[in-house]
N, C-alpha and C positions, 0 to 999 in steps of 0.2 A: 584366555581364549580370545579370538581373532575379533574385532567385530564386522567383520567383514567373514566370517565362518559360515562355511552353506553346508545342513546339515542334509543326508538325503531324504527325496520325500517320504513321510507318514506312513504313506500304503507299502514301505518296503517293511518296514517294520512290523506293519500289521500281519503282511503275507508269512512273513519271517514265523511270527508268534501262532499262526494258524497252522503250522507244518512242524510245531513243539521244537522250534530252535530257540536261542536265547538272542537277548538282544539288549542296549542298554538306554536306560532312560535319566534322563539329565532335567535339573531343573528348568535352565533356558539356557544361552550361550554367551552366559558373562564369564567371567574367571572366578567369581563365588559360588558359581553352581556346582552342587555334589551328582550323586547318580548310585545308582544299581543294579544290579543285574537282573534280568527277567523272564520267567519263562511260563506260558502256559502251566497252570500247577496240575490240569487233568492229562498232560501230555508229558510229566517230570518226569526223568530217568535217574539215575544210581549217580551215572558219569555227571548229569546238571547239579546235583546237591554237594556231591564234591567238590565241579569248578567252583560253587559257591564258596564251599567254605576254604578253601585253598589259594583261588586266585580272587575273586572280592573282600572272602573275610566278613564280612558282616552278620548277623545274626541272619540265619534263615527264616524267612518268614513266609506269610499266606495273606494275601489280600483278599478280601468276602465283603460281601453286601450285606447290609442287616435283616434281609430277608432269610439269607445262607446263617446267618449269626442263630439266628430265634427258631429256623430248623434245627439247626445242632446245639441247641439250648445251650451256649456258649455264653455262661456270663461275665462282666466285662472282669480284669486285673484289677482296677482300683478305680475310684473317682478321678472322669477325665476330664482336662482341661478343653474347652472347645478347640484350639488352636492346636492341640498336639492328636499324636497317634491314639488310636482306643483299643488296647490292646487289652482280649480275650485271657482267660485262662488258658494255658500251653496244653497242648494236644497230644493224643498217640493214636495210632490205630488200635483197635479193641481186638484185632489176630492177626499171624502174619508176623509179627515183628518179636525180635529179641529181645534185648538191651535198647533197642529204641535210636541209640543214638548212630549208628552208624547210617551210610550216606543211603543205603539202602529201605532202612527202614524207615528214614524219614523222609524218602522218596515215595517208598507205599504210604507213610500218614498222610502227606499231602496227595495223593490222587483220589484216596479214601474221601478226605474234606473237601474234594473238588468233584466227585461225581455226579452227575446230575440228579439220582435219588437218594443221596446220602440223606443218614440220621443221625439222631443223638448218640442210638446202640451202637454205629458204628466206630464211635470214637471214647477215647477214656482220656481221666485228667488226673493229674499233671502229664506233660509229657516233654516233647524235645523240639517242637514246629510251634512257634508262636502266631496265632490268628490275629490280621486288626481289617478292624471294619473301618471300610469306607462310606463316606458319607450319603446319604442320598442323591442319586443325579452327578454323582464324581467330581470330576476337574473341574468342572462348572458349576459348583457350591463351594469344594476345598483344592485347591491348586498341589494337592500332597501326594506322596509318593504312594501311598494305600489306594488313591481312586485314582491314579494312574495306573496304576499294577494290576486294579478292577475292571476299568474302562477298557484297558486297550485287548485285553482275550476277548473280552464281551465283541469289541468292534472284528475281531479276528476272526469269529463264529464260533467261539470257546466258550464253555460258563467262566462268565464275570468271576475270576478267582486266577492270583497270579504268584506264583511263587518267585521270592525274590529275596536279596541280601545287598546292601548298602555298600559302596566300593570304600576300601581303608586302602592307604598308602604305605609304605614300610615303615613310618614312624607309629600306626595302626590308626591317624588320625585320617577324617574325612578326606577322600583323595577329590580335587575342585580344577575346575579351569581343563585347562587344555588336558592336564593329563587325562583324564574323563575322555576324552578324544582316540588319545596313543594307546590309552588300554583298548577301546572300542577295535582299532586298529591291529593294533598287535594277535588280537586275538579274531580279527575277522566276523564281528559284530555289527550290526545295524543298528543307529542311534537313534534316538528320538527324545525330543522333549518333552518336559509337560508343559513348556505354551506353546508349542508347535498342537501339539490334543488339543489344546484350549480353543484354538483357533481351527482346528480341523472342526472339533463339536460346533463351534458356536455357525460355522460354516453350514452344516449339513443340518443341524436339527433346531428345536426350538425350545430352549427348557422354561420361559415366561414367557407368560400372555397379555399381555397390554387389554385391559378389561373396560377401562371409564378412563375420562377425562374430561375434566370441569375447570374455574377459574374461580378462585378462592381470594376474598378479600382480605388482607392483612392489614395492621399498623403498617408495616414495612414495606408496601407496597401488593401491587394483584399478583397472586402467581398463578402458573398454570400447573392444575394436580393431575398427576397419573399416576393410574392404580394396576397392579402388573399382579395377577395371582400365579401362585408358585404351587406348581401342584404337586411336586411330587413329597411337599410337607403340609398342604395346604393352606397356606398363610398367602396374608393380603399385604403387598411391598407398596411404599408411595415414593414417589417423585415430586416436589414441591420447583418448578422452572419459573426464576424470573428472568425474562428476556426469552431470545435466541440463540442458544450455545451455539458458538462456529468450531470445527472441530478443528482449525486450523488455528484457532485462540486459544489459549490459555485461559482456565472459566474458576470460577471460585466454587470450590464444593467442599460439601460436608456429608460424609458417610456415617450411620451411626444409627444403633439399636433403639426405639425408644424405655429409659427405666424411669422408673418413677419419682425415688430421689432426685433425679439429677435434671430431667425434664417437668414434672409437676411441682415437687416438692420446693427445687430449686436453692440444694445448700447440699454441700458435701459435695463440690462439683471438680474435684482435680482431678484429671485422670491419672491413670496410673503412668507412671515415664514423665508426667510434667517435670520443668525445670522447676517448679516451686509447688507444693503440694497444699498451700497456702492461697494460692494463685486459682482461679474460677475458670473453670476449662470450656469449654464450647458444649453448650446445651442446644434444646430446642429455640428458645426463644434467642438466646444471644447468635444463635447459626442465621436464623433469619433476618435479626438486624442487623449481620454485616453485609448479608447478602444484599438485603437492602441500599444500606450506604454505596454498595459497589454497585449497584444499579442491576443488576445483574449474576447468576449463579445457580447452581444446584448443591437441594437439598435430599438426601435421600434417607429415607425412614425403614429400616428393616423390622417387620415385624418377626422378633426371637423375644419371645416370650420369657419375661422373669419368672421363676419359679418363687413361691411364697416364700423359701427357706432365702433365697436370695436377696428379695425383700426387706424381712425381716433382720438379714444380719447388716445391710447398709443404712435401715434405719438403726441402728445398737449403734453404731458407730459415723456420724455424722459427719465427724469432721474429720473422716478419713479418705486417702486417695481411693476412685471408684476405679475397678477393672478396665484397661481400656475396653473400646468400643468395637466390635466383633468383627465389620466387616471389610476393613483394613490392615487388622491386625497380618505377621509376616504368612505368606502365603494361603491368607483365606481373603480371595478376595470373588470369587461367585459371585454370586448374587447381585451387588452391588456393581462390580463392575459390566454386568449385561445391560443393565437399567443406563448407566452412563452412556452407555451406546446409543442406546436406544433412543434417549433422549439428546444425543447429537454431541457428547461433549467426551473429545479425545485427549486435552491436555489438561490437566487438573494442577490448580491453586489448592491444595487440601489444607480445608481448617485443622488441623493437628500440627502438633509437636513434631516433630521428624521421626519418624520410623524403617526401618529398611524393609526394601520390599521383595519379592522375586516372583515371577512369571506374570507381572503383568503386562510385559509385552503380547504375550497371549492373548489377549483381550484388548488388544490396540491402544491401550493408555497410557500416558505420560506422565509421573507428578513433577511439575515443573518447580515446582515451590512449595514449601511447607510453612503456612500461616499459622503461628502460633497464638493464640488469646490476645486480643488487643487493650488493653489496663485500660486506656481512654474510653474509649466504646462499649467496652463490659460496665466501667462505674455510670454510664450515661443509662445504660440497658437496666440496671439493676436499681434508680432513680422512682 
């Protein structure tokens, strides 16, 4: 895909999905971005469920909110990774439907799970229309194809629910790049990304609130703390600023959860993907002495809370690689990157190991550089 590609704008898309046509959504407009197809799932017809599964190919699914999930007491497949999809027990409609699997009947399961008074009675389990819940607040928490597929009916004047299937190529692997485009094309589709959302949302609404702001003494220098409450899970985010980011500079930053191991405890600090899992990865304290050294930098603290069992198993095993760190990890970047706005700083030094990324053009951010653990300055820090 071109980088000079101009996709059309947002609201045709939206208008598109408000009048139950399909339309396709793309991760951003690199040549690694996949896509899907999408349609209003209270607006699906017989003829939608088929193009799905005929000319995209991908599993048919249902994008829902977790409010829609705990009305239709839909509990989740299995234990989910925070970074992936959270995909429900498979669905059917509870009457109306035969064999289930034809395009028809799982046209009615999905309008059923999309109505705006649906229930638990209305639906039975197993079935043939796989549910996944989107995250709270959408594209502006997880950059993922579920709270896009949520997001954009909701913005439509739809219920937040979108039924959709993953585009496969004829080899049946992820179809990426341009093709993503010529099928949009070929078949007279309106495209849209999800950092083009990204950047529409962050445009129009406000999903954090800049609450305090104080100047905190360090070893490592003064920083300046800001405290951004995130309502729609209730948790309190910090920003730790030394200096003044210019968002035309390249700034030194570190995204990242606080755990206990690896910030209190301070042992069993490599992360996962390190080159060397031997090697002490970027904690609280070693994030703020570089910062330091560099004069300059953001720090940012996401509060996501370890659960006890989490706890407990990183202490059992000490000298093992910890999880990476949530809010960088491939397309969850929310949260974290509003704060970097917020706080002034568009080109990112990321203390991490190199990870790939996608949609953070969405969010206007660059990582210019991936800073990995510095051996000199960790053995000085840990002194």
């Amino acid at each position: 895909m071109s980088p000079a590609t101009v996709l059309p704008p947002i609201a045709q898309a939206i208008a598109a999905l408000g009048i139950g046509q399909r339309v396709v959504v793309i991760d951003d407009e690199t040549d690694e971005a996949t896509g899907c197809v999408l349609v209003a799932a209270e607006r699906v017809s017989e003829a939608d469920v088929n193009f799905m599964a005929a000319e995209a190919r991908g599993l048919v699914c249902v994008a829902i909110t977790e409010t829609r999930r705990e009305r239709l007491q839909l509990p989740p497949m299995a234990a989910s990774h925070r970074d992936r999809e959270r995909y429900t027990v498979s669905i059917e409609a509870a009457s109306g439907v035969s064999t289930g699997i034809s395009a028809a009947d799982r046209a009615l399961t999905l309008r059923v799970a999309a109505a705006p008074r649906a229930q638990a009675a209305d639906l039975v389990q197993p079935g043939h229309i796989f549910p996944v819940v989107a995250q709270p607040d959408g594209v502006l928490r997880r950059a993922g194809f579920a709270e896009a597929c949520s997001d954009l009916p909701a913005l439509a004047g739809r219920v937040a629910a979108g039924a959709y299937a993953m585009l496969l190529d004829d080899d049946g692997e992820l179809m990426r790049g341009s093709a993503l485009l010529a099928f949009a094309q070929r078949h007279g589709l309106p495209v849209v990304s999800i950092s083009g959302l990204i950047h529409h949302r962050l445009l129009t609404e406000g999903a954090l609130r800049r609450t305090h702001t104080s100047e905190l003494d360090t070893p490592y220098g003064r920083f300046t703390v800001h405290a951004y409450h995130d309502a729609p899970v209730d948790a309190l985010h910090l920003a730790l600023v030394l200096g003044k980011p210019d968002p035309a500079v390249p700034v030194l930053t570190r995204v990242q959860a606080v755990e206990m191991q690896r910030d209190v405890l301070r042992f069993g600090t490599a992360a996962a993907g390190d080159a060397s899992a031997a090697s002490p990865g970027w904690n609280l304290e070693r994030s703020l002495a570089r910062i330091g050294a560099e004069g300059s930098g953001v720090l940012v603290l996401l509060d996501e809370r370890e659960t006890p069992r989490q706890r407990l198993e990183r202490l059992a095993t000490p000298g093992h690689a910890l999880p990476a760190t949530p809010a960088f990890e491939q397309r969850t970047l929310g949260v974290g990157a509003q704060i970097l706005r917020d706080v002034g700083a568009r080109k990112l030094r990321l203390l991490s190991h190199p990870v790939p990324y996608r949609t953070i053009t969405g969010f206007e951010l660059e990582v210019t550089e991936f800073v990995p653990p510095n051996e000199a300055l960790l053995h000085c820090t840990q002194k």
